[in-house]
MOPAC internal coordinates of N, CA, C and O (Angstrom, degrees):
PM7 1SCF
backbone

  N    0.0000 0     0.00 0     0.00 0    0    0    0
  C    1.4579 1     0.00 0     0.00 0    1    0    0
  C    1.5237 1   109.70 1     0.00 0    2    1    0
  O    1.2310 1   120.08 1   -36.08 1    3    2    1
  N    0.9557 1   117.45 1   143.92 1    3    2    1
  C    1.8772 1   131.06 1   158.81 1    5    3    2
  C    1.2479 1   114.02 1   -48.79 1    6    5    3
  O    1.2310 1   114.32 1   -61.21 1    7    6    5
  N    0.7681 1   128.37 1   118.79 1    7    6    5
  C    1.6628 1   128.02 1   169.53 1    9    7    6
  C    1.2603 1   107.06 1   -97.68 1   10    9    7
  O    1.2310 1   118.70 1   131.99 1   11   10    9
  N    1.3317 1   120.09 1   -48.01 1   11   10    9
  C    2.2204 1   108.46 1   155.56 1   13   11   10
  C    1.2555 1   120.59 1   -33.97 1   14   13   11
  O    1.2310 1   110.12 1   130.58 1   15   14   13
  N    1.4007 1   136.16 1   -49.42 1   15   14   13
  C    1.0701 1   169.75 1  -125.81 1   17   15   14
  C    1.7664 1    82.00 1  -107.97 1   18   17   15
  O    1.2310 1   118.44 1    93.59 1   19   18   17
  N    0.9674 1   120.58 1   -86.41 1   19   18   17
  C    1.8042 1   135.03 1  -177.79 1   21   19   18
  C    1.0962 1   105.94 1   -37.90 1   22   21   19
  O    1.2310 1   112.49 1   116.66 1   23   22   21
  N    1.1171 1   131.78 1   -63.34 1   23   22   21
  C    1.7427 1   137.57 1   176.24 1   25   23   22
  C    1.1894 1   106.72 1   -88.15 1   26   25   23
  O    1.2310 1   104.66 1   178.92 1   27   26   25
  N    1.4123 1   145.95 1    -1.08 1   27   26   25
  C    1.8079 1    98.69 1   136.76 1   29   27   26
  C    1.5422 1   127.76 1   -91.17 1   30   29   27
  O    1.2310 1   126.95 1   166.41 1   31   30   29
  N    1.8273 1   104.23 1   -13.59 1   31   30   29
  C    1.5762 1    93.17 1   167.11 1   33   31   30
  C    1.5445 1   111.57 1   -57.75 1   34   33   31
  O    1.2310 1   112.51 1   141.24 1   35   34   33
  N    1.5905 1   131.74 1   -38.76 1   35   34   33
  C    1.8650 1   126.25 1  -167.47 1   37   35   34
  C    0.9621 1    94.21 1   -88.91 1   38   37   35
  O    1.2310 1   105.18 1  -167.23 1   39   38   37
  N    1.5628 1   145.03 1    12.77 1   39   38   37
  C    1.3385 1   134.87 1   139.65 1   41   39   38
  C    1.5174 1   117.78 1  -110.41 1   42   41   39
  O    1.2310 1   120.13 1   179.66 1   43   42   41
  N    1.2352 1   117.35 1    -0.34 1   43   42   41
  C    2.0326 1   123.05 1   161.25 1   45   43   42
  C    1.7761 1    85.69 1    57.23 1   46   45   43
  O    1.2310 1   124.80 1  -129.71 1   47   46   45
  N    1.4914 1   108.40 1    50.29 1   47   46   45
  C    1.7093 1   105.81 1   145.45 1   49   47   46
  C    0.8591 1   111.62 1   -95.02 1   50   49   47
  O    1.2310 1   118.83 1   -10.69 1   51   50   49
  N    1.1016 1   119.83 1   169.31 1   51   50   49
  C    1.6149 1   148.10 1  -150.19 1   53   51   50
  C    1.8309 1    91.27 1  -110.68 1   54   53   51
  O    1.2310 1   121.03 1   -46.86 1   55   54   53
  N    1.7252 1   115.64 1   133.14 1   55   54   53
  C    1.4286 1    83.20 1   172.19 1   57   55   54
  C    1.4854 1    84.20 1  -131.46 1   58   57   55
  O    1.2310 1   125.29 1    15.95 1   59   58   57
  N    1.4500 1   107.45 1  -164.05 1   59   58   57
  C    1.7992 1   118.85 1   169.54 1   61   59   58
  C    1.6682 1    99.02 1  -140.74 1   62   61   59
  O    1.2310 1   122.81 1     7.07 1   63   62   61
  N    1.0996 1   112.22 1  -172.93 1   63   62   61
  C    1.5255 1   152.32 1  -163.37 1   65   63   62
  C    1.4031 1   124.25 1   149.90 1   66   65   63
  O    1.2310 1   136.98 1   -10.21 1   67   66   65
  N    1.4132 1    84.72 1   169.79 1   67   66   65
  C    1.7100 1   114.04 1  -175.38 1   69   67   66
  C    1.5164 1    78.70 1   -78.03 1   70   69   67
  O    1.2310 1   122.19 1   -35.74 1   71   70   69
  N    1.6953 1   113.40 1   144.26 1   71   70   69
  C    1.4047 1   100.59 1   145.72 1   73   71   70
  C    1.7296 1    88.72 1  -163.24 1   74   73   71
  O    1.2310 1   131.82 1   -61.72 1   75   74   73
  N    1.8514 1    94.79 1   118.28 1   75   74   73
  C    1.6191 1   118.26 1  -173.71 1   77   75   74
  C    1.8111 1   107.75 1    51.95 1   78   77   75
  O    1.2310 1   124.86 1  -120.95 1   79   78   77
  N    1.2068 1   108.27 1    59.05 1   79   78   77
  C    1.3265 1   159.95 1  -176.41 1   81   79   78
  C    1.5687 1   111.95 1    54.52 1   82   81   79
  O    1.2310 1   119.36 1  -177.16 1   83   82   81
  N    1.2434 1   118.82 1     2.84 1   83   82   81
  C    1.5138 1   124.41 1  -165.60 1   85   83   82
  C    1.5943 1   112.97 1   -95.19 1   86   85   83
  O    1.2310 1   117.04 1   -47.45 1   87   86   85
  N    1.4586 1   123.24 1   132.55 1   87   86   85
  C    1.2262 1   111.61 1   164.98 1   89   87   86
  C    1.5126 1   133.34 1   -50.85 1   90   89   87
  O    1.2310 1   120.97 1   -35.31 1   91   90   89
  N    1.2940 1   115.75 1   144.69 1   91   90   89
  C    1.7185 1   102.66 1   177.59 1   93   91   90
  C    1.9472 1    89.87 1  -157.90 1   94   93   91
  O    1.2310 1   130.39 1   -39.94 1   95   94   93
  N    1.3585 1    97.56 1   140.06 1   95   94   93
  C    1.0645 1   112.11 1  -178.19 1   97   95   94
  C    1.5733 1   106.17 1  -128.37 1   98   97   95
  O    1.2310 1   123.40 1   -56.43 1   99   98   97
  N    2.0475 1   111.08 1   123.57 1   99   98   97
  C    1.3549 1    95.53 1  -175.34 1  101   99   98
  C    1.2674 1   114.76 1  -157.60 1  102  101   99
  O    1.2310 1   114.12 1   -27.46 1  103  102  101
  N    1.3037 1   128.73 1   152.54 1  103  102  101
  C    1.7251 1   113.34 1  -158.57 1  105  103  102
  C    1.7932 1    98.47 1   -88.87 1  106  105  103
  O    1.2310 1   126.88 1   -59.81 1  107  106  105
  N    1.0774 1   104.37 1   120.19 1  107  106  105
  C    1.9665 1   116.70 1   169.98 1  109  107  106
  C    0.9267 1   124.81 1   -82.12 1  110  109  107
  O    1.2310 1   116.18 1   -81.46 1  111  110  109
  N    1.6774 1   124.87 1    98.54 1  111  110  109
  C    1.4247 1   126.70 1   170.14 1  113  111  110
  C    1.5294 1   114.33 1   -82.84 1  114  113  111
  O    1.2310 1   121.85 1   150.97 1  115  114  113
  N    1.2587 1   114.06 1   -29.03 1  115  114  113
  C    1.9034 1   119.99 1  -175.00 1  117  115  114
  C    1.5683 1   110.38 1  -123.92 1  118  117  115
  O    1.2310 1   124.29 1   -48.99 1  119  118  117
  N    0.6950 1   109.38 1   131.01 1  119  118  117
  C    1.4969 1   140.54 1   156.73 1  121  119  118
  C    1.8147 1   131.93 1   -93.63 1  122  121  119
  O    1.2310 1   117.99 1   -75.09 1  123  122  121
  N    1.2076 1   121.43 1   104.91 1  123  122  121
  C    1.4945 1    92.29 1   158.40 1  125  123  122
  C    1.8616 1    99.57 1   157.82 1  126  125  123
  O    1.2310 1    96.05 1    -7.79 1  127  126  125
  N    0.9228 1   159.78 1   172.21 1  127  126  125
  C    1.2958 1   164.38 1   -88.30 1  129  127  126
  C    1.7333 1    98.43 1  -139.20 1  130  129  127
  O    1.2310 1   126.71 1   -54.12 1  131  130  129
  N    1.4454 1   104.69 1   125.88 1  131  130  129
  C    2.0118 1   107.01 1  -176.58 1  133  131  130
  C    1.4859 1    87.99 1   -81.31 1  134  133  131
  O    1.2310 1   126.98 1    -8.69 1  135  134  133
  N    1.3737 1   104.18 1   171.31 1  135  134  133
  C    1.1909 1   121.34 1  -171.86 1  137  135  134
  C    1.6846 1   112.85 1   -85.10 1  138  137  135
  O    1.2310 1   133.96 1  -175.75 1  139  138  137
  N    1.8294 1    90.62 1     4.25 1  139  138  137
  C    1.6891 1    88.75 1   166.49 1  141  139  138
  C    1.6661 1   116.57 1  -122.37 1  142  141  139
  O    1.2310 1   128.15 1  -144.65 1  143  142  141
  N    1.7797 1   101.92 1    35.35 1  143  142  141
  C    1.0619 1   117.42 1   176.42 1  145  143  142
  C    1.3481 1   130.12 1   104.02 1  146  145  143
  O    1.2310 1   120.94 1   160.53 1  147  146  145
  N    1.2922 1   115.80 1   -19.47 1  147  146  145
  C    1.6261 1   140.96 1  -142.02 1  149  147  146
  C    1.5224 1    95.75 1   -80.98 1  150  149  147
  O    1.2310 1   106.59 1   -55.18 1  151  150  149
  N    1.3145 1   142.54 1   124.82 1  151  150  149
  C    1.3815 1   131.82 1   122.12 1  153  151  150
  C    1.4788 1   118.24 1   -15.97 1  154  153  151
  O    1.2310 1   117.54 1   -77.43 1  155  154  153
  N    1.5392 1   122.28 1   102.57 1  155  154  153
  C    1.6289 1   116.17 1  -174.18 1  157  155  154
  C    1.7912 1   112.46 1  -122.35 1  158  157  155
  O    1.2310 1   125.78 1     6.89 1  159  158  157
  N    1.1182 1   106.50 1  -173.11 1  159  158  157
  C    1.0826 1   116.71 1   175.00 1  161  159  158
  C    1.5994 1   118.29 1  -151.80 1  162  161  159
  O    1.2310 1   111.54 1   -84.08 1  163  162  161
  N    1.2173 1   133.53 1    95.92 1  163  162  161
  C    1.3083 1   126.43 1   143.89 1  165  163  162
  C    0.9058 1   152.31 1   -93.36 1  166  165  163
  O    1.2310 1   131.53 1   -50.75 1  167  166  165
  N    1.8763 1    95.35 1   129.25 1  167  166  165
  C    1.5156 1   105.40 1  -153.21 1  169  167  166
  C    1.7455 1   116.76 1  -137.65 1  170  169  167
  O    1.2310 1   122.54 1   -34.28 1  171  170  169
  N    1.2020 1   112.75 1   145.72 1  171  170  169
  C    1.6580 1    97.31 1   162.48 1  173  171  170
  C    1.4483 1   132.04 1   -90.83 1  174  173  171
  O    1.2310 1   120.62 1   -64.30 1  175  174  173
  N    1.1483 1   116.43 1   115.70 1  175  174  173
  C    1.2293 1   116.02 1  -161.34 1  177  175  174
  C    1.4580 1   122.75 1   -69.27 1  178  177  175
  O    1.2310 1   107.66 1   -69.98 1  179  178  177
  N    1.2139 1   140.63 1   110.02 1  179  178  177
  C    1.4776 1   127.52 1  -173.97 1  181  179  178
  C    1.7709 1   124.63 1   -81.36 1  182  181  179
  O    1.2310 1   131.83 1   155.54 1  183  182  181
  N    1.5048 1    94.76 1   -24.46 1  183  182  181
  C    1.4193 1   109.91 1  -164.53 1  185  183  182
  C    1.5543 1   102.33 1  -158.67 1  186  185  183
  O    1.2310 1   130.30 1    -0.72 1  187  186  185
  N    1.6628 1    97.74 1   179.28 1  187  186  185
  C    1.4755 1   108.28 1  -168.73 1  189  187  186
  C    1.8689 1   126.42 1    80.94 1  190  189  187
  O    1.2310 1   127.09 1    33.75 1  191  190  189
  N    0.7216 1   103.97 1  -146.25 1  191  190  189
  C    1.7074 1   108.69 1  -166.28 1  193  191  190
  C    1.4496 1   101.16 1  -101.63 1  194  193  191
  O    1.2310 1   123.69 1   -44.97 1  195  194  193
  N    1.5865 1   110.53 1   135.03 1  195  194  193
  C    1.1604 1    94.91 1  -164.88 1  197  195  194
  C    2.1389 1    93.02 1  -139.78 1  198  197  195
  O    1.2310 1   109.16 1   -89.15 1  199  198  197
  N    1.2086 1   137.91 1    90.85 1  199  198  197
  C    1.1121 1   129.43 1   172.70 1  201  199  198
  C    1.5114 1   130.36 1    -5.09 1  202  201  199
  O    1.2310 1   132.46 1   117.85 1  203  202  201
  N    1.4394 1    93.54 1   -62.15 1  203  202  201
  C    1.5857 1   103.59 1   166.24 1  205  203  202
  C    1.0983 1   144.92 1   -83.69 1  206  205  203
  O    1.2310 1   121.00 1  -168.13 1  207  206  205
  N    1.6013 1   115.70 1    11.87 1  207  206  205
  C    1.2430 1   136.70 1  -128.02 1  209  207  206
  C    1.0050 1   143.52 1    -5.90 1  210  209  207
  O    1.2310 1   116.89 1  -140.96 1  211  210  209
  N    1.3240 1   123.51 1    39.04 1  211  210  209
  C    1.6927 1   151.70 1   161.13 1  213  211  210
  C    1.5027 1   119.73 1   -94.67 1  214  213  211
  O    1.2310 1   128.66 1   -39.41 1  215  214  213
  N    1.0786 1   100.93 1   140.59 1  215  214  213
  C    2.1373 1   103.34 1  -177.03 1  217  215  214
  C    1.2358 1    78.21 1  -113.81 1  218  217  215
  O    1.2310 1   128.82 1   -24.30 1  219  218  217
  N    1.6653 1   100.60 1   155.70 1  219  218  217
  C    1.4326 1   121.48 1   176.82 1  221  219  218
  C    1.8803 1   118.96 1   155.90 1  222  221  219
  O    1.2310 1   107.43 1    32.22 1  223  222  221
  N    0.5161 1   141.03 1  -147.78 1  223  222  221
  C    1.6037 1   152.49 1   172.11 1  225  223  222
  C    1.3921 1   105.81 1   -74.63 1  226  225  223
  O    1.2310 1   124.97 1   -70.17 1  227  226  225
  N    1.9407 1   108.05 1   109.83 1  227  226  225
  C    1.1717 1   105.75 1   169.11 1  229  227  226
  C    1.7847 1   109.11 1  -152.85 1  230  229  227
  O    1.2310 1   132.06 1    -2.52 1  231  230  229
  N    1.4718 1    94.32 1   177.48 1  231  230  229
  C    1.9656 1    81.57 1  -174.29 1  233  231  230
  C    1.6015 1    82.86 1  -112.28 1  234  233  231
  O    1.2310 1   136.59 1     1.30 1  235  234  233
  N    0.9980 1    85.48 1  -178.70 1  235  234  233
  C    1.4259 1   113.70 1  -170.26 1  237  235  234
  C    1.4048 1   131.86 1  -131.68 1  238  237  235
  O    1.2310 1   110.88 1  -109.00 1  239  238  237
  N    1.3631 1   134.76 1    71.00 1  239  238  237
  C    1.7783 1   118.22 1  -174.97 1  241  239  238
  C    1.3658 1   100.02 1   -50.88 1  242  241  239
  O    1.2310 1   119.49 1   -35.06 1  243  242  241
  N    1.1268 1   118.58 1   144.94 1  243  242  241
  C    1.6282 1   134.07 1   168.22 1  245  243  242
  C    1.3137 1    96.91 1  -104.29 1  246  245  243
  O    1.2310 1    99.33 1  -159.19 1  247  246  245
  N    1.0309 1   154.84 1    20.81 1  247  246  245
  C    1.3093 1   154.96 1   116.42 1  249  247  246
  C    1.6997 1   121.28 1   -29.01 1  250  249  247
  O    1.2310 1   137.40 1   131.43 1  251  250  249
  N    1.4225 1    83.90 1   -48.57 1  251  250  249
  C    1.8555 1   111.03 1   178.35 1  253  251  250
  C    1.5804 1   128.72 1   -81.77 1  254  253  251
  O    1.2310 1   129.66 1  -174.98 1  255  254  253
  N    2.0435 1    98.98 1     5.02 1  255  254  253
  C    1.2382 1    78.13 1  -147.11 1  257  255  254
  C    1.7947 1    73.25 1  -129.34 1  258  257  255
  O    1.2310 1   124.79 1   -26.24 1  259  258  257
  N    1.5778 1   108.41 1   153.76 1  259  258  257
  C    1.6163 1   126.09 1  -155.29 1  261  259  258
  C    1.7164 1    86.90 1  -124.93 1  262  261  259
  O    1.2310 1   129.02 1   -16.76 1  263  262  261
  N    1.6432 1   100.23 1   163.24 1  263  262  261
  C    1.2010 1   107.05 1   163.00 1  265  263  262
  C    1.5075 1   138.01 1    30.95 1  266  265  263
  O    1.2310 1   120.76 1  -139.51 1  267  266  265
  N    1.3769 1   116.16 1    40.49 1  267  266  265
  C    1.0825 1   128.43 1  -170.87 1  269  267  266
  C    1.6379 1   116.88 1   -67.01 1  270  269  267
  O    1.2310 1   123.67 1   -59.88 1  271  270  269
  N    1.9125 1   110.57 1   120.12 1  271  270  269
  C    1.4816 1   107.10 1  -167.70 1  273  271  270
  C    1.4478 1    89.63 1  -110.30 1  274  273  271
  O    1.2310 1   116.10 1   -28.71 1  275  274  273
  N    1.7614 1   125.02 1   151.29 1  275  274  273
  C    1.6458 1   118.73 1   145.19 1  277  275  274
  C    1.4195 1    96.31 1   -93.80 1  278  277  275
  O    1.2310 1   131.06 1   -27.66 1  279  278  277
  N    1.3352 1    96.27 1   152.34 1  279  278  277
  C    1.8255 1   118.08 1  -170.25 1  281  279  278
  C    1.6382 1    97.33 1  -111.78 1  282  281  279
  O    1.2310 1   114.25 1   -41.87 1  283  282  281
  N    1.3567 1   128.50 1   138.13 1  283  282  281
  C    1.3505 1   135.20 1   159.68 1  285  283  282
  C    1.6008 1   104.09 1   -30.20 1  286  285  283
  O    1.2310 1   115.79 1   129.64 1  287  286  285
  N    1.0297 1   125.60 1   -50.36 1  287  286  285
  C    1.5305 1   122.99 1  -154.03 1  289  287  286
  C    1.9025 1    90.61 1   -69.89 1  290  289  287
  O    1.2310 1   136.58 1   -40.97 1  291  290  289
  N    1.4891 1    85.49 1   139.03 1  291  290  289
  C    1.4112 1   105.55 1  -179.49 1  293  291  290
  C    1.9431 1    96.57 1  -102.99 1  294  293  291
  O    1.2310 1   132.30 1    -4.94 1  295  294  293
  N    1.5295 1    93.86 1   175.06 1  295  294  293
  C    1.3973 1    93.29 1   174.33 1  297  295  294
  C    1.9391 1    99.21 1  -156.78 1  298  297  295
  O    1.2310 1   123.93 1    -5.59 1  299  298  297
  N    1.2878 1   110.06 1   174.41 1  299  298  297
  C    1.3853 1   125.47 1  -168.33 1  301  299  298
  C    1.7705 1   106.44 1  -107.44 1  302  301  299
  O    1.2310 1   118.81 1   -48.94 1  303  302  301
  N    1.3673 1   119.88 1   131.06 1  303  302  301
  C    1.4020 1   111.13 1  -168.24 1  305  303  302
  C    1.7662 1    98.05 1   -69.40 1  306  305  303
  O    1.2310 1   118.77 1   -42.09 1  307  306  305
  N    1.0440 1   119.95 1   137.91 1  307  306  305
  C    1.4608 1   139.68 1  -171.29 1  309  307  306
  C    1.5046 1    97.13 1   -78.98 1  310  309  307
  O    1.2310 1   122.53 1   -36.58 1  311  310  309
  N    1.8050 1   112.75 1   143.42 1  311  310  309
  C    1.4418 1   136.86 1   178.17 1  313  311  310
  C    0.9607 1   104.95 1   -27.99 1  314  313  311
  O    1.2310 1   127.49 1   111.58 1  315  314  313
  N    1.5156 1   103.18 1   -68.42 1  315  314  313
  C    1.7865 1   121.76 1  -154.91 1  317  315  314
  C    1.3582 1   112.50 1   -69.71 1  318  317  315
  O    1.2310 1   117.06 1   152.53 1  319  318  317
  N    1.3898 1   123.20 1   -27.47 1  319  318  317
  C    1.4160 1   121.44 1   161.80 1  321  319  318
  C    1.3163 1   139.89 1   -31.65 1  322  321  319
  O    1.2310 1   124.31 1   -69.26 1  323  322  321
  N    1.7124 1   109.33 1   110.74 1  323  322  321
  C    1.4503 1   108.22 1  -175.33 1  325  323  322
  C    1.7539 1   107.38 1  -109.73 1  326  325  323
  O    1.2310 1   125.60 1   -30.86 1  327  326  325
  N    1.4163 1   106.84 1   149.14 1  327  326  325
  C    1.2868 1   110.90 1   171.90 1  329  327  326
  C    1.5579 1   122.16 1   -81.17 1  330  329  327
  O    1.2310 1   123.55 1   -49.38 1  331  330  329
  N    1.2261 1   110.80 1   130.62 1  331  330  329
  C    1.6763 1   114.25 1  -173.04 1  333  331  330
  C    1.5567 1   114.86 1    63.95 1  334  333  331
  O    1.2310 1   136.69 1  -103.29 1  335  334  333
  N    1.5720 1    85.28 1    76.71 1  335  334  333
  C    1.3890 1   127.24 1   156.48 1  337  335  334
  C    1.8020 1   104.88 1   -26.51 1  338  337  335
  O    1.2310 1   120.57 1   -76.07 1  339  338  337
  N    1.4362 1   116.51 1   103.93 1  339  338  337
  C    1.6966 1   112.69 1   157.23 1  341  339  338
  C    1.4249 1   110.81 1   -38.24 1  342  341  339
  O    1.2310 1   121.89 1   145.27 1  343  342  341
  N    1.0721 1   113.98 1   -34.73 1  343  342  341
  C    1.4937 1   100.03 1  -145.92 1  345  343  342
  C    1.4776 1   123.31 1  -109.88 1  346  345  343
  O    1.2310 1   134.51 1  -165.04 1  347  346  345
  N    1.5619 1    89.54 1    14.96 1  347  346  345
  C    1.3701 1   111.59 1  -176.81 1  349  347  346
  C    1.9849 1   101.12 1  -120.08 1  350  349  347
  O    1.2310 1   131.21 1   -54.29 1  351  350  349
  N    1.4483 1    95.96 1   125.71 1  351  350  349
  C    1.5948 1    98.35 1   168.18 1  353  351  350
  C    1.4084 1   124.45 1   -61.30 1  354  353  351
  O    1.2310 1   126.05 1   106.40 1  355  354  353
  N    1.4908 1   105.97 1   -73.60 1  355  354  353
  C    1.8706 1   112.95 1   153.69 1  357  355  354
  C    1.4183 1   106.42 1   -85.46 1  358  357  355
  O    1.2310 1   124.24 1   -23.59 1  359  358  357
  N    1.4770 1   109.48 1   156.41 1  359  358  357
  C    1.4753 1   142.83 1   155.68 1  361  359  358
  C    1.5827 1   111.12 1  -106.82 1  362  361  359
  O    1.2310 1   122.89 1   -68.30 1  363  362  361
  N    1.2657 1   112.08 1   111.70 1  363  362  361
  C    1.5495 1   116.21 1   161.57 1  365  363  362
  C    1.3506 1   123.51 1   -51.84 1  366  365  363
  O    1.2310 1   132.17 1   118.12 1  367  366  365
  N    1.9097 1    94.10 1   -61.88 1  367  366  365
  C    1.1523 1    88.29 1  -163.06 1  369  367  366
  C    1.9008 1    92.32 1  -171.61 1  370  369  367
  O    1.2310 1   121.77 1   -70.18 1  371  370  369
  N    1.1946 1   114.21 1   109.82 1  371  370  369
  C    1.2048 1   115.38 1  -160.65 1  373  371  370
  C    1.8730 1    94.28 1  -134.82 1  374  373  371
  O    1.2310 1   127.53 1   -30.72 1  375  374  373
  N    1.3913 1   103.11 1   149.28 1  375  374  373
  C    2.1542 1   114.27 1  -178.95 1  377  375  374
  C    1.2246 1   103.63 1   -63.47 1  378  377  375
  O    1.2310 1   120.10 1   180.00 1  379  378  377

């Protein structure tokens, strides 16, 4: 498990990384294993590089993901947020 990853979700920082070489910066409410095994991350993304060029609700392989910073900036768990992620088999550790 991440332990960066763990302590900024029980502190709702905001973090970034490389992920498939692009910056992305994004607030992490869930943590914990896709249902196809993966170390994941779901997160909403606020900033950084974005494929589709939309921020919003996305998972994350942590497989993919480099240099992981937590940033001072805190954040507020978002409306739309549901607890126990479908798409995750285990949950580590989710707000």
């Amino acid at each position: 498990m991440n332990k960066l990853i763990i302590e900024a979700i029980e502190n709702q920082n905001v973090i970034e990384f490389n992920y498939e070489g692009e910056l992305r910066k994004v607030e992490p409410p869930c943590y914990g294993k896709t249902t196809a095994g993966n170390e994941a991350l779901r997160a909403y993304q606020v900033g950084g590089y974005s494929s589709s060029g939309k921020m919003g609700w996305k998972m994350y392989d942590l497989g993919k993901a480099e240099d992981i910073n937590i940033l001072e900036t805190t954040f507020d768990v978002r409306g739309d947020y549901s607890k126990g992620d479908k798409g995750m088999s285990q949950i580590h550790i989710e707000i």
